[in-house]
N, C-alpha and C positions, 0 to 999 in steps of 0.2 A: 406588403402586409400592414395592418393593419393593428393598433393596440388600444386596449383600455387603461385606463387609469382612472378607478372610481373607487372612495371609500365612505363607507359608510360606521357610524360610533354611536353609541349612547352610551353616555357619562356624565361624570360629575366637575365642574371646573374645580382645579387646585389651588387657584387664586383668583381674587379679583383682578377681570377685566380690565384692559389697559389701554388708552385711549391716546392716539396722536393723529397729526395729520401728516402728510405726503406735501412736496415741495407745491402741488398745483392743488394745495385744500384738498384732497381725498381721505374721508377717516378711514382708520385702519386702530381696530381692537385686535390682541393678542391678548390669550392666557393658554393657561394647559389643562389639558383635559386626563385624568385618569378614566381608562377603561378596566375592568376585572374580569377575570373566571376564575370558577372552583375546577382545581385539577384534583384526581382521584393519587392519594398515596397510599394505598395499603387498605387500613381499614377505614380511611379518614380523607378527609379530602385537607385541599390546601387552596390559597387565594393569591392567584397572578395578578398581578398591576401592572399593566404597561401605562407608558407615559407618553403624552401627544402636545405637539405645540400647535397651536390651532391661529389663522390670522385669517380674519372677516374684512372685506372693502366695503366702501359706502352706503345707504342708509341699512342694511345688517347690522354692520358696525355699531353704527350710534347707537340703535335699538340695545345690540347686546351689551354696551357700555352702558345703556341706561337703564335693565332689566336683568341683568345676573348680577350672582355675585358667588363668593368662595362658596364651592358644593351646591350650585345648581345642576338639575340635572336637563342636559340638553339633548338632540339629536343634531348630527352632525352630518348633512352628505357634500361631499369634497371631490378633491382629486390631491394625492402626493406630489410637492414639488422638492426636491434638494437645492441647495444654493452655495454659494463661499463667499466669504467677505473677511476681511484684516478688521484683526480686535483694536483695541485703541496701543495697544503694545507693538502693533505690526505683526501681530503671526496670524497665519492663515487659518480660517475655522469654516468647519462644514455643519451645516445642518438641514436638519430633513423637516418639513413644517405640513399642515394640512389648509390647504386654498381652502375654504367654505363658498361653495355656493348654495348654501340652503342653509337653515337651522329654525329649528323647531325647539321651542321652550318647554318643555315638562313637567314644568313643577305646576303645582297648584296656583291661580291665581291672587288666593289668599296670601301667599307666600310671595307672588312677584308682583309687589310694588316700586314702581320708580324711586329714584331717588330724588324728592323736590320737596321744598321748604314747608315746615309745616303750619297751617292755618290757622292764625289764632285770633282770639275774637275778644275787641277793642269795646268797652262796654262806656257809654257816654253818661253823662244824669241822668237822665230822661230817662235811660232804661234801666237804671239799675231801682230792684225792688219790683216791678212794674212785670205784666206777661208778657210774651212777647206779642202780634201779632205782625199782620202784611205789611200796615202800616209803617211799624217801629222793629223789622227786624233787622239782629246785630246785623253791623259793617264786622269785613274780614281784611285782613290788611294787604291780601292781593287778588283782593275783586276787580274786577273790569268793572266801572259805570254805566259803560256806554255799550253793554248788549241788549238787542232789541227785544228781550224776554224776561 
């Protein structure tokens, strides 16, 4: 017989994304994910949070390293894997993790911007005072030269 192992989340991450590589260059991001529901108490309800460690492999990874951050809200479809491994103490620890093979961004584009250096604009003599146009517009200080447009 035969089994399944698939999950699927939509949530918010609880921390920023964590970036490293594997011994033969593979990225691998790790963060955790809260998921909620309202359970009914009475005349009220209440709010569950469970909690998820979530590891992404290769270009997912990078993406999500370079596109979330604390309280994005993601989609997540996976499979559960468990593991063990000795803490740096020597005692034996289990944990239960979510493989991603998929992930979908949520949030609004507005909101996900990469993280890279911001552009700023180097003003010479010649243009200071002066309009701009085609001729004389600002340099940026990480323009390419040499594209053919």
């Amino acid at each position: 017989m035969s089994g399944l192992n698939k999950v699927m989340l939509i949530g918010r991450l609880g921390r920023d994304p964590e970036m490293r590589y594997s011994a033969n260059n593979t990225p691998i991001c790790n963060f955790s994910l809260a998921t909620s529901e309202r359970i009914r108490k009475g005349d009220s309800f209440e709010e569950k949070t469970e909690w998820h460690k979530i590891v992404i492999f290769g270009n997912q990874a990078e993406n999500a390293s370079k596109f979330l951050k604390k309280g994005s809200l993601v989609f997540i479809d996976g499979k559960i894997q468990s593991r063990s491994y000795q803490d740096k103490d020597g005692n034996e620890r289990n944990v239960t993790e979510i493989i991603v093979n998929s992930i979908n961004f949520l949030d609004s584009k507005d909101t996900m911007q990469p993280s890279q250096p911001e552009r700023t604009y180097q003003q010479t003599p010649k243009d200071s005072g002066q309009a701009q146009s085609a001729g004389n517009a600002p340099k940026f200080d990480n323009e390419d030269d040499d594209l053919p447009f």
